[in-house]
C-alpha positions as CSV (number, residue, x, y, z in Angstrom):
1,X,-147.5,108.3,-9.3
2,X,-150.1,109.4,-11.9
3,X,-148.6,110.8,-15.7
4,X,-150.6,110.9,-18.7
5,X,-149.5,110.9,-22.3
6,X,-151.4,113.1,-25.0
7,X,-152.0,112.1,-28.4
8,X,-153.0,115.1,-30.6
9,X,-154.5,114.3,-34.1
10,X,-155.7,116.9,-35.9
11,X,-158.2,118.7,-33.4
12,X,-158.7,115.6,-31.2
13,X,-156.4,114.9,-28.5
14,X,-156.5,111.4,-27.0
15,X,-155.6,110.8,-23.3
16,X,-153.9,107.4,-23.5
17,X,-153.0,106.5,-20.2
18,X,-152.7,107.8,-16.6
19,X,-149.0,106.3,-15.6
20,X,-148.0,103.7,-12.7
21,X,-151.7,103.6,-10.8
22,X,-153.4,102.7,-14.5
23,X,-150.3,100.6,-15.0
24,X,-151.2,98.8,-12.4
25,X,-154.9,98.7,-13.1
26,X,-154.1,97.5,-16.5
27,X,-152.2,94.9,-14.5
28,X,-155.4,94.7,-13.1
29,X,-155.7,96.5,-10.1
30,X,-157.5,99.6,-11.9
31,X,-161.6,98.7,-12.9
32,X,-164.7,100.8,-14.9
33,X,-165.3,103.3,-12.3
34,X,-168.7,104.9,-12.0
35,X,-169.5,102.6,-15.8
36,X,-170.0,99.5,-17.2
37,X,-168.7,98.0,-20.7
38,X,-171.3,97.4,-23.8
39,X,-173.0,93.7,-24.0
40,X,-170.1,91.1,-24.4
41,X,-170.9,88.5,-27.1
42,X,-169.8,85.1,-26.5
43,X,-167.3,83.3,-29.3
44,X,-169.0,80.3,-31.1
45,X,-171.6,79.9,-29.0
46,X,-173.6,83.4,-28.6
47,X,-172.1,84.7,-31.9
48,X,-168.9,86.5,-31.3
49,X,-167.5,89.3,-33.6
50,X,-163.8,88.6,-34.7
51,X,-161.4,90.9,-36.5
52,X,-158.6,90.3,-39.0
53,X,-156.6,89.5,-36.4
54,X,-158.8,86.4,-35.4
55,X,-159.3,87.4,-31.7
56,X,-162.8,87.2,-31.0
57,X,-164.1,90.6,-29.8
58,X,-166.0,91.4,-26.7
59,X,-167.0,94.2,-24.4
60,X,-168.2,93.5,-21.0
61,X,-170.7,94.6,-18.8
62,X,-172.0,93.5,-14.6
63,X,-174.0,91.0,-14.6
64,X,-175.7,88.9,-11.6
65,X,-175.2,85.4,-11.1
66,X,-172.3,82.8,-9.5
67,X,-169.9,80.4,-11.3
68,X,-170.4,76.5,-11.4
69,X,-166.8,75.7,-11.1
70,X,-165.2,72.6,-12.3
71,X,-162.1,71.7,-10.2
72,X,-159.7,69.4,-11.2
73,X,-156.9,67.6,-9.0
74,X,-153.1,69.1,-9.9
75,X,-149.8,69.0,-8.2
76,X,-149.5,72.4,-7.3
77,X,-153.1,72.8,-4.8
78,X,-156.2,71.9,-6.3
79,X,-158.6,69.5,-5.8
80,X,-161.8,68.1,-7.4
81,X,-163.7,67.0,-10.3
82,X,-163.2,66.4,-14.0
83,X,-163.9,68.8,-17.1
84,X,-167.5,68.2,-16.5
85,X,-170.8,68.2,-18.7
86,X,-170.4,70.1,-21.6
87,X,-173.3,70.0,-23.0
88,X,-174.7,72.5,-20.5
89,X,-171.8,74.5,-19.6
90,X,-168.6,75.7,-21.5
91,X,-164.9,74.3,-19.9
92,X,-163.2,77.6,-20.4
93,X,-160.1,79.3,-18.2
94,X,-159.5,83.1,-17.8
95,X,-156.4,84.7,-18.1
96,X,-155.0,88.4,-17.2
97,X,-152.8,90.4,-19.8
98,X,-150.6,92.6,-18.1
99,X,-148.0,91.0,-15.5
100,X,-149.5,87.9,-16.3
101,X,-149.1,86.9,-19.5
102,X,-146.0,89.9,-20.0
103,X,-143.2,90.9,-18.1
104,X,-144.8,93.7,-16.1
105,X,-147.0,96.4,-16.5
106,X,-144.7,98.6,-17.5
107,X,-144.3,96.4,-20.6
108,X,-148.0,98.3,-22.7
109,X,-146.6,101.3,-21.6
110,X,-143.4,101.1,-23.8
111,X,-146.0,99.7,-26.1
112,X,-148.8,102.9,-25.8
113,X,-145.8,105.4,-26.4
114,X,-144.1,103.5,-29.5
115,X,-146.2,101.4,-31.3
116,X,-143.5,99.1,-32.5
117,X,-142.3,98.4,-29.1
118,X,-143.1,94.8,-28.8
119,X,-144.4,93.9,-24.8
120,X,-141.6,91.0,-23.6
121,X,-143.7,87.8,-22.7
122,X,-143.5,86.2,-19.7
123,X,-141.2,83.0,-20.5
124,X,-143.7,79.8,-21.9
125,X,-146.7,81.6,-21.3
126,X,-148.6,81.5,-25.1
127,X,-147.4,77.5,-24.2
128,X,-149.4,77.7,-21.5
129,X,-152.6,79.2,-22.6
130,X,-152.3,77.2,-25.9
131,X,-151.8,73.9,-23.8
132,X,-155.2,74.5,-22.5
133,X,-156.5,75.4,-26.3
134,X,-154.9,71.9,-27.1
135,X,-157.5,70.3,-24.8
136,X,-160.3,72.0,-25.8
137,X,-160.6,74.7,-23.3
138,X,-162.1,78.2,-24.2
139,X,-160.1,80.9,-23.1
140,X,-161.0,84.3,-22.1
141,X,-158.3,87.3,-22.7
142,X,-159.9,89.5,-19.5
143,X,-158.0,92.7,-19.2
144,X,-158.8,96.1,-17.8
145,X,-156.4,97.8,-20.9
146,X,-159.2,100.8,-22.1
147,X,-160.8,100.4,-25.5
148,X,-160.2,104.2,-25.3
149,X,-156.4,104.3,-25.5
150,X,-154.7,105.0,-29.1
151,X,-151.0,103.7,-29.5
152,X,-148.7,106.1,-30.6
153,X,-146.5,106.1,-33.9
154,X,-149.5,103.2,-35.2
155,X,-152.8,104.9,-34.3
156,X,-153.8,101.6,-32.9
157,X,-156.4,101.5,-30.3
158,X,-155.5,99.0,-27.4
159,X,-157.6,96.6,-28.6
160,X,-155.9,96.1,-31.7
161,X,-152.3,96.3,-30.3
162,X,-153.3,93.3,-28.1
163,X,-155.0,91.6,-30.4
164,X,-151.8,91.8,-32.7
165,X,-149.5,91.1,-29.4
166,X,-151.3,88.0,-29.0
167,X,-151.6,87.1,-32.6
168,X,-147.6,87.4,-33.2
169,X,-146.7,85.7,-29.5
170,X,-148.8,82.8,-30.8
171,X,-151.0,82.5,-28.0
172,X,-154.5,81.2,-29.2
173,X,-157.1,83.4,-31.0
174,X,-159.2,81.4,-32.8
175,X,-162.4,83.0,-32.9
176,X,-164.2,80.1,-32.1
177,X,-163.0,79.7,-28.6
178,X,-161.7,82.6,-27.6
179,X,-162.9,85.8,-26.3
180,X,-161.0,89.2,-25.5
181,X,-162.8,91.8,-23.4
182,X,-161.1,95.1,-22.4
183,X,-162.7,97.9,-20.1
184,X,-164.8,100.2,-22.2
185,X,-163.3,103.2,-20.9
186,X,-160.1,104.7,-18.4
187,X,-160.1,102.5,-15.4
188,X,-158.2,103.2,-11.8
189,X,-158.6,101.8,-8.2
190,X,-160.5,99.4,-6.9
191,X,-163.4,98.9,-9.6
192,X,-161.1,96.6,-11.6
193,X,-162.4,94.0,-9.0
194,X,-165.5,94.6,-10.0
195,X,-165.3,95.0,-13.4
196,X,-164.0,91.8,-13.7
197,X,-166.3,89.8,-11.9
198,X,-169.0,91.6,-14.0
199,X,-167.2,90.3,-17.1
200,X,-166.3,86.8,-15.6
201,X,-170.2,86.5,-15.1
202,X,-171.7,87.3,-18.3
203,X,-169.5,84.7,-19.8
204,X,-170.9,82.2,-17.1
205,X,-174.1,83.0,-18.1
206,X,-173.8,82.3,-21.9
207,X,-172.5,78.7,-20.8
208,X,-168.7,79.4,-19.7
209,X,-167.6,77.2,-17.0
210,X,-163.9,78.4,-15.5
211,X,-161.9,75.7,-14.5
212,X,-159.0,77.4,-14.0
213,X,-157.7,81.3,-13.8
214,X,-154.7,83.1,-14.0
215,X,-153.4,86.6,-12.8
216,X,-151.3,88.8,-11.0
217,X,-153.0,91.0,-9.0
218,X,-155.4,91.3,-5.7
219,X,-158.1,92.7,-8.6
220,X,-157.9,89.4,-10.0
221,X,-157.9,87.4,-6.9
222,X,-161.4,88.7,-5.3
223,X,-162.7,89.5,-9.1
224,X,-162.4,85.6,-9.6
225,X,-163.5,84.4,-6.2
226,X,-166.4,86.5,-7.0
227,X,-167.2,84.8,-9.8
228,X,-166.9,81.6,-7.8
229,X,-163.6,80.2,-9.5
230,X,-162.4,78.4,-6.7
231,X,-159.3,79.8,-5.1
232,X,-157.6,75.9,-5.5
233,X,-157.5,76.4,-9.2
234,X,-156.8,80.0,-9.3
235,X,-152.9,80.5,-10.0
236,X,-151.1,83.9,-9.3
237,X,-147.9,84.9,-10.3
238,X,-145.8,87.7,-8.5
239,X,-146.3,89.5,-4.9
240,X,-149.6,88.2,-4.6
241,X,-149.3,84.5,-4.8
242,X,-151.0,82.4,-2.4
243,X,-153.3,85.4,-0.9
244,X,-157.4,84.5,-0.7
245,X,-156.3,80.5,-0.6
246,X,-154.8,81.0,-4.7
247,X,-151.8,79.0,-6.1
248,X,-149.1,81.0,-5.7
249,X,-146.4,80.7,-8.5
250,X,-142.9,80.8,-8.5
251,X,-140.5,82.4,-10.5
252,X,-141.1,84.8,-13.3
253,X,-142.3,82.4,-15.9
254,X,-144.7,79.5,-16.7
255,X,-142.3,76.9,-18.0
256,X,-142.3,74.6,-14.2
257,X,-146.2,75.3,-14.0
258,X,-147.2,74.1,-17.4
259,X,-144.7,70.8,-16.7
260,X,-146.1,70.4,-13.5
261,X,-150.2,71.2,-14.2
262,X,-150.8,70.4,-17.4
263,X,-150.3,66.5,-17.5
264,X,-152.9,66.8,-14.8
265,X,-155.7,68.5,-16.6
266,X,-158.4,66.8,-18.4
267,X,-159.5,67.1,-21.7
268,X,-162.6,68.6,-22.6
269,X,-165.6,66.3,-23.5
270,X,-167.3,66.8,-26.2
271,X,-171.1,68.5,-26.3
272,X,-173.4,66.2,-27.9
């Protein structure tokens, strides 16, 4: 079912989303269709942009190349090595938004037609991400939400309604060691795959290693196998759990996973 909400200011009228297929790409499933995002700049190590917010701002464009992923042994599938050299390669993990870290999808589009709606977060995930943060990992905020979409009722533009989201759920935004990167423009269909790939592997090639990923949807599965994050280490919440050889995870929350996978992770070294 496709809807789309208009925003008029003034004489310009912004198109701000396009309903239950964009839900789901924002979930991941949509990607930058016939585009590609700006050059992404890398947190810390490749001079990052932050805003007030402290979320270190990124756009994201295709690039060529494979991942070098570190793979470490948990309880719940995966198998491997440790953190790794750091002083050639970046530990890092990738999340999803959408579905992932909230509720559902349908949770930024209560947020895209009221401004003060406040997106319900899935239960311990900023524990989660911020667990990894504890030990050192980058983190990547990878999300196919358009930097052309305008919240209504606070004229915020996605990006700055999920870098407040994040801010007030307390998941980590140092800007530092963390990176967001939204699609440059309206994304549906199956380019979120590739689109995300494209993003996953600019990162790699400014040093990011991905250890571990997170997501929701079968855009985030084969985006993350393309960028050679090994399935074993790739955990996938909802319908979609277990498909392409990922972790699948139970439940609606991250509480059991964090118990369970956490303990098992190692620290990052540090770069001499």
């Amino acid at each position: 079912m496709m809807a789309a909400i208009m925003i008029t200011r003034g004489f310009n009228t912004w198109i701000v989303a396009a309903g239950l297929a964009l839900l789901v790409g924002c979930g991941d499933d949509a990607g930058a269709e016939g585009s590609t995002a700006g050059p992404g700049t890398t947190a810390g190590e490749t001079g990052g942009t932050s805003d007030t917010d402290g979320v270190a701002s990124s756009g994201s464009s295709s690039a060529s190349g494979s991942a070098s992923s570190g793979v470490d042994s948990t309880s719940e599938g995966s198998s491997g090595t440790t953190a790794g050299i750091c002083e050639l390669e970046v530990p890092a993990i990738v999340t999803d938004i959408d579905e992932t870290l909230t509720l559902s999808d349908g949770e930024f589009i209560m947020q895209i037609g009221d401004g003060t709606y406040d997106p319900i977060e899935r239960e311990g995930a900023s524990e989660l991400i911020g667990a990894y943060a504890d030990l050192g990992y980058r983190i990547m905020y990878l999300t196919a939400r358009s930097e052309e979409i305008v919240v209504l009722g606070t004229d915020e533009t996605a990006r700055e309604a999920t870098e407040r989201w994040l801010v007030e759920h307390e998941f980590p935004t140092d800007p530092e060691t963390t990176i967001l990167v939204l699609s440059p423009n309206f994304v549906v269909g199956d380019s979120a795959q590739e689109f995300k790939a494209g993003a996953l592997m600019e990162q790699q090639t400014a040093g990011w290693r991905f250890d571990y990923a997170y997501g929701n949807a079968t855009s985030d599965i084969g985006a993350y196998a393309d960028a050679g994050i090994d399935p074993s280490v790739t955990f996938i919440i909802g319908e979609h759990g277990g498909e392409g050889g990922t972790v699948a995870i139970e439940g609606e929350g991250w509480v059991e996973h964090t118990a369970a996978h956490v303990p098992t992770v190692p620290a990052v070294c540090e770069a001499e």
